[in-house]
OpenMM code with the backbone's topology and positions (N, CA, C; nanometers):
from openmm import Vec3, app, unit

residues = "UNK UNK UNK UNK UNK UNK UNK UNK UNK UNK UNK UNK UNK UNK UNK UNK UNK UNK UNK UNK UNK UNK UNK UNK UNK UNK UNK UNK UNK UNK UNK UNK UNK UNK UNK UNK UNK UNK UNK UNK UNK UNK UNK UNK UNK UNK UNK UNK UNK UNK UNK UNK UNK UNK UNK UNK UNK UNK UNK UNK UNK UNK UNK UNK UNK UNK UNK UNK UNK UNK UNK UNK UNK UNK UNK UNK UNK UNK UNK UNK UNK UNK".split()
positions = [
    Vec3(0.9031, -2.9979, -4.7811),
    Vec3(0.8841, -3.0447, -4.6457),
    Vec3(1.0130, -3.1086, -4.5938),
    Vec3(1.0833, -3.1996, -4.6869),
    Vec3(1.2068, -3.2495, -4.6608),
    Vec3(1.3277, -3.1230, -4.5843),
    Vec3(1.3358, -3.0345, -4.6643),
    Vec3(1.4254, -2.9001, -4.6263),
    Vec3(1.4021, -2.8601, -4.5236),
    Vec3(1.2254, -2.8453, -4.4758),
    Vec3(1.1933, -2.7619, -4.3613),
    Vec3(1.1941, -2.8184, -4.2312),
    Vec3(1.2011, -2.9819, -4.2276),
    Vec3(1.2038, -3.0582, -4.1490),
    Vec3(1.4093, -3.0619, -4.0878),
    Vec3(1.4394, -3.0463, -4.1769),
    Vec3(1.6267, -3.0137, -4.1179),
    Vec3(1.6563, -2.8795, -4.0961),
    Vec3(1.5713, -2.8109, -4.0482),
    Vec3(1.5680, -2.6164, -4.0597),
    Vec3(1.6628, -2.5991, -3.8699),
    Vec3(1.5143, -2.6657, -3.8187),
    Vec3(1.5550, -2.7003, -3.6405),
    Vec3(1.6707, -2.7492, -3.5826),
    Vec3(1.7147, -2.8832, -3.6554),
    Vec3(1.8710, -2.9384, -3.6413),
    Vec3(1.9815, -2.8798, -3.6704),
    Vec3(1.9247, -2.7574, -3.8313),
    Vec3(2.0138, -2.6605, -3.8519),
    Vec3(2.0345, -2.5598, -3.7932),
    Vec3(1.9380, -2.5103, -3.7029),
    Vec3(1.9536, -2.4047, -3.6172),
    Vec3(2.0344, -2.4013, -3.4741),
    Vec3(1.9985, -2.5730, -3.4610),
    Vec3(2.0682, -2.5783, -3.2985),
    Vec3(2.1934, -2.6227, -3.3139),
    Vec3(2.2443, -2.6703, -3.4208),
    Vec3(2.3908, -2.6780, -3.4521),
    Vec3(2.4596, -2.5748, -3.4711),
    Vec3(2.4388, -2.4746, -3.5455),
    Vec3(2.4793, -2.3007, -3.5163),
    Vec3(2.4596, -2.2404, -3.3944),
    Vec3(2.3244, -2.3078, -3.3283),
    Vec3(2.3587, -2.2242, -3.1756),
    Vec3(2.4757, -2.3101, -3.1044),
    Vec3(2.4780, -2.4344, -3.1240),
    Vec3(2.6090, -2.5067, -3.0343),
    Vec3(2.7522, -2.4508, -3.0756),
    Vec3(2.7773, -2.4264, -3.2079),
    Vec3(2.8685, -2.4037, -3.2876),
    Vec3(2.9292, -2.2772, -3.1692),
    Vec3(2.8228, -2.1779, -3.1777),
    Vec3(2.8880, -2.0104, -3.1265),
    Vec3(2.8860, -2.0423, -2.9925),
    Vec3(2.8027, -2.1344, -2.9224),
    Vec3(2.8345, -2.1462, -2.7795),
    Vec3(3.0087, -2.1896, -2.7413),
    Vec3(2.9803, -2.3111, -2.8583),
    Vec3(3.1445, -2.3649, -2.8391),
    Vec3(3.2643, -2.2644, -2.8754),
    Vec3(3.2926, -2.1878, -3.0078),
    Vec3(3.3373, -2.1023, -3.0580),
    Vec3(3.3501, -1.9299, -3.0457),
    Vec3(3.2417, -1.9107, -2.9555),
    Vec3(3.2145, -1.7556, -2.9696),
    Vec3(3.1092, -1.7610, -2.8006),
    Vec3(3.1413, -1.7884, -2.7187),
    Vec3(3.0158, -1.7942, -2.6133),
    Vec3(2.9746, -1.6502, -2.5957),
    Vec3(3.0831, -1.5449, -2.6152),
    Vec3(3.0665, -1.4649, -2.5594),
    Vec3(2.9597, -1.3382, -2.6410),
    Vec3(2.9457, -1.4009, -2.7716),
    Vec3(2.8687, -1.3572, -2.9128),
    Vec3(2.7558, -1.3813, -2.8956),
    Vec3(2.7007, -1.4563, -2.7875),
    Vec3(2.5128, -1.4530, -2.7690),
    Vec3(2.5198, -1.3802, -2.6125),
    Vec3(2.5788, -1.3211, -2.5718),
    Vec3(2.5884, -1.2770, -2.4346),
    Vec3(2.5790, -1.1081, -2.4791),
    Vec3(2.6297, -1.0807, -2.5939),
    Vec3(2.6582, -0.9553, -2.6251),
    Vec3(2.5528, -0.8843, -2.6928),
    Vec3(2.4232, -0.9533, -2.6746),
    Vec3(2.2809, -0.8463, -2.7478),
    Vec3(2.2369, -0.8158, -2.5936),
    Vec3(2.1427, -0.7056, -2.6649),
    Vec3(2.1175, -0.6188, -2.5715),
    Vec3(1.9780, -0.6003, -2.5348),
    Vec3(1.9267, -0.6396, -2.3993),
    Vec3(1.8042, -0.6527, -2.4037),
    Vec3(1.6870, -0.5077, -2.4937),
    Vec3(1.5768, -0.5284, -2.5223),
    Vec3(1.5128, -0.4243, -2.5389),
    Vec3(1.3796, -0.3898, -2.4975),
    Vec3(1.3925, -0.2758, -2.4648),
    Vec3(1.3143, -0.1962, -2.3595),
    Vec3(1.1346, -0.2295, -2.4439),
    Vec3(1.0717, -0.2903, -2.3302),
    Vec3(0.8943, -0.3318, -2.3507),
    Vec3(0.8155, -0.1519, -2.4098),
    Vec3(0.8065, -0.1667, -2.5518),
    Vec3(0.7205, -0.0724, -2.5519),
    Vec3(0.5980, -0.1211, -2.5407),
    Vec3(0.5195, -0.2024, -2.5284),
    Vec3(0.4143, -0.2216, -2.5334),
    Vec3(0.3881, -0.3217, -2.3604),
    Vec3(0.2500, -0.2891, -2.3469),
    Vec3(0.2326, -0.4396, -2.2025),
    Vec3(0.1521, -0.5679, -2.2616),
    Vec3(0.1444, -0.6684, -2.2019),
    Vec3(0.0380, -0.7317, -2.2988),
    Vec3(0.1521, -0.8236, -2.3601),
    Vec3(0.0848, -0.9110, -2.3819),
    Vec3(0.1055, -1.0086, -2.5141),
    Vec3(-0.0111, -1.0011, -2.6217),
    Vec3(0.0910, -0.9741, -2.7608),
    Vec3(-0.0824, -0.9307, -2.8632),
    Vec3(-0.0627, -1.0913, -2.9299),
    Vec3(-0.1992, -1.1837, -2.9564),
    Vec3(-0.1484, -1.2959, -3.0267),
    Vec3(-0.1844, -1.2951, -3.1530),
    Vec3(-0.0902, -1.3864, -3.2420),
    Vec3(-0.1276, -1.3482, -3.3826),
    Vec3(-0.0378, -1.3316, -3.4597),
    Vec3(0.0066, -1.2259, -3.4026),
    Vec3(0.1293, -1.1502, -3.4946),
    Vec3(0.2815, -1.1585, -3.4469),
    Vec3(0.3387, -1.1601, -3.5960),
    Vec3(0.4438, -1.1551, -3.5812),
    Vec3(0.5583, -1.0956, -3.5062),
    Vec3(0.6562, -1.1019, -3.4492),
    Vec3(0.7469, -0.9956, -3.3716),
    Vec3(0.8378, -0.9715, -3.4299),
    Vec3(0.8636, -0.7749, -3.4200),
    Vec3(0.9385, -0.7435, -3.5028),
    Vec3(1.0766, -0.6824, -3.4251),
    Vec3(1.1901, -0.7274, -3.4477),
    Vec3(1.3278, -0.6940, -3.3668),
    Vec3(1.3522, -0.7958, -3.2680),
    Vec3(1.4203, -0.7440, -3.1758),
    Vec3(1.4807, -0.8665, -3.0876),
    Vec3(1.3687, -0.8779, -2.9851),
    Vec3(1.3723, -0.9943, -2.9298),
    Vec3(1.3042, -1.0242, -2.8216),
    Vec3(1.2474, -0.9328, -2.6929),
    Vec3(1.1905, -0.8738, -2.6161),
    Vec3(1.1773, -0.8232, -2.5203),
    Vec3(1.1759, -0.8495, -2.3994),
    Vec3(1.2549, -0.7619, -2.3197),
    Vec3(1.2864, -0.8529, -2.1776),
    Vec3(1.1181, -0.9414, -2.0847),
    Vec3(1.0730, -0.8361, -2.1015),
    Vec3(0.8815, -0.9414, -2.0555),
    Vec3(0.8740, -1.0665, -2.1220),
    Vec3(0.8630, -1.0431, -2.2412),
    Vec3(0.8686, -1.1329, -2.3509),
    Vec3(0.9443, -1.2566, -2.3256),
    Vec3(1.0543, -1.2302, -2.2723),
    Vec3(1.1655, -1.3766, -2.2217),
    Vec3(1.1464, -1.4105, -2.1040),
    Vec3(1.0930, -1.3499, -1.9709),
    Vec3(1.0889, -1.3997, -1.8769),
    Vec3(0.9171, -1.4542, -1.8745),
    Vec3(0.8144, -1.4016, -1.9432),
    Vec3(0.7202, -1.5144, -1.9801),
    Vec3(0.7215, -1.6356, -2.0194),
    Vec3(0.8548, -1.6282, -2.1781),
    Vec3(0.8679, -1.7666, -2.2211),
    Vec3(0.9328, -1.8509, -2.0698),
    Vec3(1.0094, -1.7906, -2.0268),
    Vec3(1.1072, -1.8782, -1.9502),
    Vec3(1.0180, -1.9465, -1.8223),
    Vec3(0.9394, -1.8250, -1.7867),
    Vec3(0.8274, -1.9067, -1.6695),
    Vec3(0.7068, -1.9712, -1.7170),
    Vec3(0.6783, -2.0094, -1.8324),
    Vec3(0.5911, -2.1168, -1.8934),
    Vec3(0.6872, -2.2270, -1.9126),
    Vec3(0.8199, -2.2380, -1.9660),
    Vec3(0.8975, -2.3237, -1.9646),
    Vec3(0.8884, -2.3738, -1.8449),
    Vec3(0.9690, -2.3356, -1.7397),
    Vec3(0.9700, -2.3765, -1.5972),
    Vec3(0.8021, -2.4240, -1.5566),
    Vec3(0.7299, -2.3861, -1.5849),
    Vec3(0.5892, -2.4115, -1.5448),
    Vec3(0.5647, -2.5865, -1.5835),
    Vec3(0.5988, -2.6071, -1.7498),
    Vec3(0.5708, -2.7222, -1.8036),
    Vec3(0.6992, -2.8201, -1.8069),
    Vec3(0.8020, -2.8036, -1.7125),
    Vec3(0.8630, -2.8770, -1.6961),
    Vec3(0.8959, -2.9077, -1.5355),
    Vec3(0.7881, -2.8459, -1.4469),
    Vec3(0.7742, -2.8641, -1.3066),
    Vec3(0.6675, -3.0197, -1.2903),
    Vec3(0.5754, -2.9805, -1.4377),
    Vec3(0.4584, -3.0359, -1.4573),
    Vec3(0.4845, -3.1528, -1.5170),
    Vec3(0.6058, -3.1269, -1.6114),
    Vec3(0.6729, -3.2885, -1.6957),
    Vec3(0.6969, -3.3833, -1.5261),
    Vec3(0.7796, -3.2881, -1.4920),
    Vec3(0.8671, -3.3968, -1.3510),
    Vec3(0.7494, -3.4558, -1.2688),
    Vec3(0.6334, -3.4021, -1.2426),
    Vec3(0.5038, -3.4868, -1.1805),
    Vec3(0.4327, -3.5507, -1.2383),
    Vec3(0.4562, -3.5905, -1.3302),
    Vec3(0.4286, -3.6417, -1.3806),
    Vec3(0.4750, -3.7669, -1.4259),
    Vec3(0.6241, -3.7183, -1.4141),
    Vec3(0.7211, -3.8397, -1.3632),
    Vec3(0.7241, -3.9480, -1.2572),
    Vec3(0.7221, -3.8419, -1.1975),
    Vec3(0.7338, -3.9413, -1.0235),
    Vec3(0.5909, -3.9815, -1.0278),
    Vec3(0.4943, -3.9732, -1.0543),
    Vec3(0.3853, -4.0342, -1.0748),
    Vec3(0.3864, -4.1612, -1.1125),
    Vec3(0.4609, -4.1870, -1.2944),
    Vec3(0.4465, -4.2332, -1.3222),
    Vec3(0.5177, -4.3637, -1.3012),
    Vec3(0.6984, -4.3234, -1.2076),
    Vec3(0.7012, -4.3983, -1.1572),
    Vec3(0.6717, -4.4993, -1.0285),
    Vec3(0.6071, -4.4092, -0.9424),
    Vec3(0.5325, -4.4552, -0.8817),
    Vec3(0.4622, -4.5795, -0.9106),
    Vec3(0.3463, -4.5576, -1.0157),
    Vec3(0.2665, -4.6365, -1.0617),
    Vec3(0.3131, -4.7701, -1.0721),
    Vec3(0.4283, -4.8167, -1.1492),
    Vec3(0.5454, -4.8660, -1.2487),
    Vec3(0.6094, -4.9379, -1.1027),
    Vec3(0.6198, -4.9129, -0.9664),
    Vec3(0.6662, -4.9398, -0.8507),
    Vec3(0.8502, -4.9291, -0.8829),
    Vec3(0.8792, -4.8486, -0.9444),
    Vec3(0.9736, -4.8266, -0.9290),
    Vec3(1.1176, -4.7245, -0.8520),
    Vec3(0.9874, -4.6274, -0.8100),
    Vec3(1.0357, -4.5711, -0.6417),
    Vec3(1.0386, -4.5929, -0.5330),
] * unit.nanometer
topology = app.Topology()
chain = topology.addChain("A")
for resn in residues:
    res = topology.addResidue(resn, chain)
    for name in ("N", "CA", "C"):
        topology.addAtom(name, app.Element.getBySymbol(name[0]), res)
């Protein structure tokens, strides 16, 4: 558990690493074409990401961080600090 818990810190330090060092080395994959429609849940994904596939993650992201920020101003509200 100790190992698997530094897996995440280890990952985003290699992504900072090539951003800083290589930006142009995560720019250079290539999207791949949706054979399938749908999201199947469950299972694993096999190969690179799919362009559907990323603009789902990315508009649930944006979704729950429209939802973080009202949550904000809410809260400062409350707090009378706006």
């Amino acid at each position: 558990m100790d190992l698997q818990a530094r897996i995440p810190a280890a990952l985003a330090a290699i992504h900072n690493f090539i951003c800083v060092h290589d930006p142009d080395e995560l720019a250079s994959f290539t999207e791949s074409a949706d054979l399938e429609r749908g999201f199947v849940s469950g299972e694993l994904a096999a190969g690179q990401t799919r362009a559907a596939e990323k603009r789902r993650a990315t508009m649930r992201q944006d979704e729950i961080a429209a939802a973080m920020w009202v949550q904000y101003q809410a809260e400062l509200q409350r707090r009378g600090t706006i």
